[in-house]
N, C-alpha and C positions, 0 to 999 in steps of 0.2 A: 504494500500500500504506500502510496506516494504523500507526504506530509506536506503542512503548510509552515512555512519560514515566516517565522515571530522572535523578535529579538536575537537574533543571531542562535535559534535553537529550533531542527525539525520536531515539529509539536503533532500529534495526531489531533484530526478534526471529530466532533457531535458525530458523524457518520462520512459515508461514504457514497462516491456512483460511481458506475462504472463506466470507460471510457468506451466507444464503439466507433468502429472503421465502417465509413459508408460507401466503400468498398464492397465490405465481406462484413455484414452485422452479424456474424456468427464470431467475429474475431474478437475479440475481447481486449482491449490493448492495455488495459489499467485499472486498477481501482484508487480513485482519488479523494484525500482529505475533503471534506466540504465542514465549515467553520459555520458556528452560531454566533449569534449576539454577541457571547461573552467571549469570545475568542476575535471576534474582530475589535471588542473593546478592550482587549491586552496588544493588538498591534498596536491600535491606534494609541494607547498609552506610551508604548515603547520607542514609537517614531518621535512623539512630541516631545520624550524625555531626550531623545539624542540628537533634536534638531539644534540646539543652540550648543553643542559644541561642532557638529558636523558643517556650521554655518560658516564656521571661522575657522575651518580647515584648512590644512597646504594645499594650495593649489594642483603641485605636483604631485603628492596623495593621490589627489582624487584624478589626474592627470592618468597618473602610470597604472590604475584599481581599473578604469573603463579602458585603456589600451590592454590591458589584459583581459578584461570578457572578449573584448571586438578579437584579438588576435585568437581564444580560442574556439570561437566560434565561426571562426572562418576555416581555421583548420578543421572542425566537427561538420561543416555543412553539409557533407553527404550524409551522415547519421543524422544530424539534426532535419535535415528537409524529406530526409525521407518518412521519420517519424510526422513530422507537423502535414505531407500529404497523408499517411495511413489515418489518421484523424480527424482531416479538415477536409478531402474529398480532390484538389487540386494535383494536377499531373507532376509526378516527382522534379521532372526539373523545373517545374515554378516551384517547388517547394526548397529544393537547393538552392534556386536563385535567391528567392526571399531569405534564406540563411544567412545567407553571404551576403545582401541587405544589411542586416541586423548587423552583423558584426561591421560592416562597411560604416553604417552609424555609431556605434561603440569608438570605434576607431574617429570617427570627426569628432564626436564632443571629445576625446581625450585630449584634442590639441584645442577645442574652443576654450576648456578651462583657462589655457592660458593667453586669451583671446578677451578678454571680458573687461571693454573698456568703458571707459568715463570722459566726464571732461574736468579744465580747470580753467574760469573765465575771473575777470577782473568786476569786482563789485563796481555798479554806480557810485557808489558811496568812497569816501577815502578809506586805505588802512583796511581794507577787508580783500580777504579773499573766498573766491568760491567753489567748492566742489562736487560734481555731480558724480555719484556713482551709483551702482547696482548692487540690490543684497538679494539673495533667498528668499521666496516670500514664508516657507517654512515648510510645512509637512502636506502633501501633497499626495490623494488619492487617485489613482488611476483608474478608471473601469473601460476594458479593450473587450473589443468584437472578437467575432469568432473566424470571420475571412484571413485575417491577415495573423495565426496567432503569434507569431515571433516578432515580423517588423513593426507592429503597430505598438505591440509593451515598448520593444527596444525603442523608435523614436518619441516614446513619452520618459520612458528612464533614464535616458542617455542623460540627455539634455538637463532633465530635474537634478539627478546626481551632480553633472558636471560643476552646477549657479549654486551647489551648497545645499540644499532641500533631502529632505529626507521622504521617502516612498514607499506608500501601501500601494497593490497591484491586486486587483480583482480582475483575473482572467474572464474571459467565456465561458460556461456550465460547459459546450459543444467539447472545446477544444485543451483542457487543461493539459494537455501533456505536455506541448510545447513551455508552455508559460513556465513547468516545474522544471522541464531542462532548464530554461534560462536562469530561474531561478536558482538553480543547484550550480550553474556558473560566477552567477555573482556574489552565492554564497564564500564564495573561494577568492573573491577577491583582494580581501584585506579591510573591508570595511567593517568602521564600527558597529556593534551590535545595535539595532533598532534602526538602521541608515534606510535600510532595507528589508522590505518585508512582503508576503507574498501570501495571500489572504483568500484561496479561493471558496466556494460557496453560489450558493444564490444570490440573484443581484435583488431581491425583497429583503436579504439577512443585512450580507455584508457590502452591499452598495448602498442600502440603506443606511446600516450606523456609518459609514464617510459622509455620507451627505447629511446626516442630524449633528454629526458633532462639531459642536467648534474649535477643538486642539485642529481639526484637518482645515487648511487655512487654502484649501485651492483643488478643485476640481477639473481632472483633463478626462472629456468622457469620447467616446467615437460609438457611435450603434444608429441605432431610428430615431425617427423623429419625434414619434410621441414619446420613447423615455426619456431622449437629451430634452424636453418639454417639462416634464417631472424633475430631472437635474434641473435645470435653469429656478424654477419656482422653489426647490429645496434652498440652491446654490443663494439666491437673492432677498429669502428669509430669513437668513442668516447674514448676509455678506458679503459669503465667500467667494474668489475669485474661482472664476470657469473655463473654461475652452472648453466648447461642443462641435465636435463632425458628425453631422447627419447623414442626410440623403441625397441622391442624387437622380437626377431624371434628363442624362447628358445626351446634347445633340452630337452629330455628324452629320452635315452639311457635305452633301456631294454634288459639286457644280456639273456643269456640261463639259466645261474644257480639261476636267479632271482625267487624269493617267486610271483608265479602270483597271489595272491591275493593283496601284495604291492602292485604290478608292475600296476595292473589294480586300485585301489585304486589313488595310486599317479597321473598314465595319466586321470581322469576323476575329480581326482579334480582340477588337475592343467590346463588341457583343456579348462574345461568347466564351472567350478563356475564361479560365478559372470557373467558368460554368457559370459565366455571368455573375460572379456574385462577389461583383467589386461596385463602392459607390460611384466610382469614376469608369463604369462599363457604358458603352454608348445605345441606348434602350430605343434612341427616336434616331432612327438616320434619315436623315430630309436630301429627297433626291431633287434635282431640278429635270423636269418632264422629259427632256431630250434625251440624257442618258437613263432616263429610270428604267425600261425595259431591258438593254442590254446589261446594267448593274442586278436587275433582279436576277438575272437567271444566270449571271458570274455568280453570283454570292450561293444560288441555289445548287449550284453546280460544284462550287468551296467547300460547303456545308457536308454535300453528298459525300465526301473525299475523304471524311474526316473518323479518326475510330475513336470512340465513345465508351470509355471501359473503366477495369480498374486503374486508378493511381499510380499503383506502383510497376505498373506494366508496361514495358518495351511499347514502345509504338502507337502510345496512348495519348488522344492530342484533348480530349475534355475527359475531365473524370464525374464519379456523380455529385447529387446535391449532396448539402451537408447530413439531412436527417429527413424524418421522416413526415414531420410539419414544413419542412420549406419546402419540400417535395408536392405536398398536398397546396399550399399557398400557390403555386407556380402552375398546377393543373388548372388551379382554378381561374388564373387570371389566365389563361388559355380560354376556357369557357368562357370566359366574360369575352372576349377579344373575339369569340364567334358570335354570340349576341347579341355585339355590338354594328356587326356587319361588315369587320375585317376578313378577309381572305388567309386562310391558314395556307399558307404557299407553301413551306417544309415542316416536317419534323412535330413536335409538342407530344409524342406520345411518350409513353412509359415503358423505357426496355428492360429484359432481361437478359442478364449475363451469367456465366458461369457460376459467378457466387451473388448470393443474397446480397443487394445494395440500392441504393434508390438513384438509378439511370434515367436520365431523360433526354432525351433528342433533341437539341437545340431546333427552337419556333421560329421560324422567319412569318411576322404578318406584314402583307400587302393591301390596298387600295385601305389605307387608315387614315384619321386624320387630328385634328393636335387637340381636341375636345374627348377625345375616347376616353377610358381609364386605363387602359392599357400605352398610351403616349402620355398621361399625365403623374400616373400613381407607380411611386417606385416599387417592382415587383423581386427583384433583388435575383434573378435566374436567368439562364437562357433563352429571354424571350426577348426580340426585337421589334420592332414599327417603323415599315416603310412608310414615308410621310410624301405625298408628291408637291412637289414648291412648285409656282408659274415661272421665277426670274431668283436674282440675286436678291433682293430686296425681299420678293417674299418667305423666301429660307430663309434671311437674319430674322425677318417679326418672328416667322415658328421657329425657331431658334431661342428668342429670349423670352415668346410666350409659355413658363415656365414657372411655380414658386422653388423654383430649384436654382442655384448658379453654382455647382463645383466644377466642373469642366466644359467645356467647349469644345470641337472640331471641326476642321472644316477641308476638303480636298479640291486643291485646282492645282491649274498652272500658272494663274493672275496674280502676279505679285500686288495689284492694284487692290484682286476681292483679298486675298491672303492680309494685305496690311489693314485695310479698312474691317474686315473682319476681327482681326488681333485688338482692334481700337474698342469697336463695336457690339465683339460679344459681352453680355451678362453674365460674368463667369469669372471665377476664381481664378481658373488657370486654363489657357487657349491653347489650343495643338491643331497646327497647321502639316497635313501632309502627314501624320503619323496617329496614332490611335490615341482615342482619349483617354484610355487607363495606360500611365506609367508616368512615374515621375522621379528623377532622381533623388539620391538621399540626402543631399546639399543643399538643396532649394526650399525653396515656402511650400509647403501643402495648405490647403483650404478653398472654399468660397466665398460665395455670397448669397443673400435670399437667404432660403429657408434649409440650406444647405448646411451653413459654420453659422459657429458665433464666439465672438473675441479673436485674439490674435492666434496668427499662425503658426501653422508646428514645421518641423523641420528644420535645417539649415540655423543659421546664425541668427533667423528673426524670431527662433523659439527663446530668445531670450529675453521675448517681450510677455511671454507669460510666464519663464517661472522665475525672471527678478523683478523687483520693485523698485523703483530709482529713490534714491536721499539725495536731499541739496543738504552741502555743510557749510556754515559761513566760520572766517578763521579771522581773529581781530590780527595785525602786522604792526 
């Protein structure tokens, strides 16, 4: 049985669940701690007693503690990505990649620590001096989705560790296993006891007591929209600072002049990898009329090409849903998507495969339009919406007609539409000419709309959410 990490000590949880490969649910991959109340209120004790000396730590501490997770976990990415596909349902080498992600970001905050600047200006006043700098905002709860489970902890940890903050982590009920490798890495890393802590459970137990208590002084959550909903209103009854990544309901914009080999390329990776179930997968591709009939039947003809299996299997380009509820959620926004009076052009049935898993066929729908539910309501699977546009103009309006903005896309050869689109989209972050899900480990992740809320994760601008600036004035 795999424990939860409290004060630098593996502690066994109230009970247990078992871990299951959606793959082969006859596999059985783990049985996992799951924490009650009182065990999430001895993390969160322990973080809050070790934030104020972990605040004012050596830099290079905390510098050489995250170059050593990211260095071993780069070296583990085959075991590790293979594990986090047996568990999370994505084809083993996205599961390797996103490994070697994780440790790619361990590896940048190790050098931001010593990156963490201020300024120092001259007072109006005579005889003063002034100093801006950045402190820890303190003890920081994490609660991570089940898609991404290693890179999403990693770029919430990296970064909270690096600014001095101490970290509760409340995995995904789906996916614990990655989250305890990780954890079982940084337990090794030389940090002090309560630095770090790793709190898995139900998100009603132990995402609840983060979100009621005030020692936890800052909330980074990524899931849906109605519970970053319920974070926000906990988060702002209290105080406490937030960062929320919602949902997405991302376009791809395929012009006339577009390269249809991109253009099909881009919408089937961004559709449908990972089996669709990234917030940055592109759910609405907006064709412009001229090319939509030869892009439909490329993309249908991509689709056809493609093997649909287990995870961990040679020559496997989508693996299945995660479980057995997204599975039945995904059927059913197919249903809707027929009632509504889209055309099921590929795929949407339920396969079987050698072993018991929940397989689905990636859905290509045609003749839709940006009113349906199925172009509006994030369905989080391999289900797409061809949108047909009259001109450029009309693909940007269904493009931002949207309460969504995390990504954007768009395919031509117009450097003209390409820049006025990069200008133009509602969107977090625009991708010209390449798919909407992927984004490196250096840069800002987020949106806009109904998407994010507060500042960005990622890259150097995460350290707008986890320091807080002080001005000091100094008499001369």
């Amino acid at each position: 049985m795999k424990q939860n990490y409290i004060d630098g000590n593996w502690v066994d949880g109230a009970s247990t669940t078992a871990n299951i490969n959606p793959s082969n649910t006859s596999d059985v991959i783990g049985h996992y701690a799951q924490a009650d109340a009182q065990q999430a209120q001895m993390a969160i004790a322990a973080a809050a007693a070790a934030a104020p000396g972990w605040a004012l730590s050596n830099v290079q501490m905390r510098a050489d503690a995250l170059d050593k997770i990211g260095t071993e976990i780069i070296a583990r990415k085959e075991e590790l990505g293979t594990l986090l596909s047996r568990e999370e349902g994505k084809t083993r080498v996205e599961g390797i990649g996103e490994a070697a992600r994780a440790g790619a970001i361990f590896k940048f905050f190790a050098q931001e620590c010593l990156r963490l600047r201020g300024d120092k200006l001259p007072s109006v006043r005579p005889n003063l001096d002034v100093e801006i700098t950045r402190e820890p905002v303190g003890v920081v709860g994490i609660i991570a989705p089940w898609n991404f489970p290693i890179a999403i902890p990693a770029w919430k940890i990296a970064p909270a560790l690096a600014y001095g903050n101490c970290v509760l982590l409340k995995p995904a009920e789906l996916v614990p296993g990655s989250a305890w490798a990780l954890a079982e890495i940084i337990s090794r890393a030389g940090l002090p006891n309560g630095v770090f802590n790793l709190v898995m459970g139900r998100g009603s137990v132990v995402g609840q007591a983060f979100l009621n208590d005030r020692r936890v002084n800052a909330i980074s959550f990524t899931g849906s929209v109605g519970t970053g909903a319920k974070v926000a209103q906990a988060c702002v009854g209290r105080l406490a600072k937030m960062q929320l990544e919602m949902g997405g309901k991302n376009p791809l914009v395929i012009l006339n002049d577009a390269d249809l080999a991109t253009a099909v390329n881009c919408a089937v990776q961004g559709s449908f990898y990972s089996t669709g179930q990234r917030c940055t997968a592109s759910s609405r591709l907006i064709v412009e009329k001229g090319i939509y009939p030869a892009f439909v039947a490329a993309v249908k003809d991509k689709l056809a090409s493609l093997a649909i299996g287990d995870a961990l299997a040679a020559g496997t380009d989508i693996g299945p849903v995660v479980d057995q509820s997204q599975l039945e959620q995904d059927m059913e926004y197919i249903r809707i998507g027929r009632d509504e009076g889209a055309t099921l052009a590929f795929g949407g049935e339920r396969l079987e495969r050698d072993t018991p898993g929940f397989y689905l066929s990636p859905a290509l729908f045609t003749d839709c339009s940006n009113d349906m539910r199925i172009s509006r309501e994030e369905i989080f699977g391999p289900v797409a919406s061809v949108i047909p546009a009259d001109n450029y103009e009309h693909a940007l309006a269904l493009a931002n007609d949207t309460e969504f903005g995390l990504s954007s896309g768009i395919v031509t050869t117009s450097l003209k539409y390409a820049t006025h689109y990069k200008r133009h989209a509602q969107a977090g972050m625009v991708m010209v000419n390449v798919p909407t899900a992927g984004v490196d480990y250096h840069v800002p992740f987020g949106g806009s709309k109904g998407s994010s809320f507060g500042s960005r994760e990622q890259g150097s601008y995460a350290a707008e959410f986890f320091t807080t600036v002080k001005t000091a004035y100094c008499g001369v």
